[in-house]
C-alpha positions, 0 to 999 in steps of 0.5 A: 500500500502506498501512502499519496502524502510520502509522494506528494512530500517527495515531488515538493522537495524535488520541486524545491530544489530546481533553480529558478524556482524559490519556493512550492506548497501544495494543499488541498481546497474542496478535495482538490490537490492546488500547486502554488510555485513562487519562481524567480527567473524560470520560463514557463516552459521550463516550468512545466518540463520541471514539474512533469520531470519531478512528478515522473521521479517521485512515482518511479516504482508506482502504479500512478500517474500524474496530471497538472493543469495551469490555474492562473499566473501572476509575475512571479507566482504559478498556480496549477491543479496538480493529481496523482491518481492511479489508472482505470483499468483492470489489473486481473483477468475476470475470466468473463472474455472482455475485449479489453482483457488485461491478458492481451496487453 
């Protein structure tokens, strides 16, 4: 079992420690994961390859995956819908003959 806080901590930290970037939190409004990114000298683009780089780091190992979706943006603050979520799909086979058997992958 896996614990979602341990790699939200992880992907905060690692976050944390790219440059350009001065400072993340991340906390949940109405059950919604938000990421808040202070930056200081970091393009957008570089942003989001950090963001989508860190969060592939942090769930090495895992079933999961990650889903981050911008917000809003001010001078030097970012704010992105942020999810680890694990995937829809059958992990077993039934035995019921379904077209999208897992057996077949």
């Amino acid at each position: 079992m896996m614990d979602i806080d341990l790699i939200w901590e992880n992907f905060v930290q690692r976050l944390s420690q790219t440059d350009g970037i001065s400072c993340v939190r991340w906390k949940k409004i109405a059950g919604i994961p938000f990421l808040y990114i202070f930056v200081d000298g970091i393009d957008t683009e570089r942003l989001h390859y950090a963001i989508k780089k860190n969060a592939g780091k942090a769930m090495r190992g895992k079933r999961l995956h990650a889903e981050t979706v911008p917000v809003r943006q001010s001078e030097n603050e970012y704010v992105f819908r942020h999810r680890f979520y694990v995937p829809q799909e059958k992990m077993f086979c039934c035995g019921n003959l379904c077209p999208d058997c897992i057996r077949f992958k």
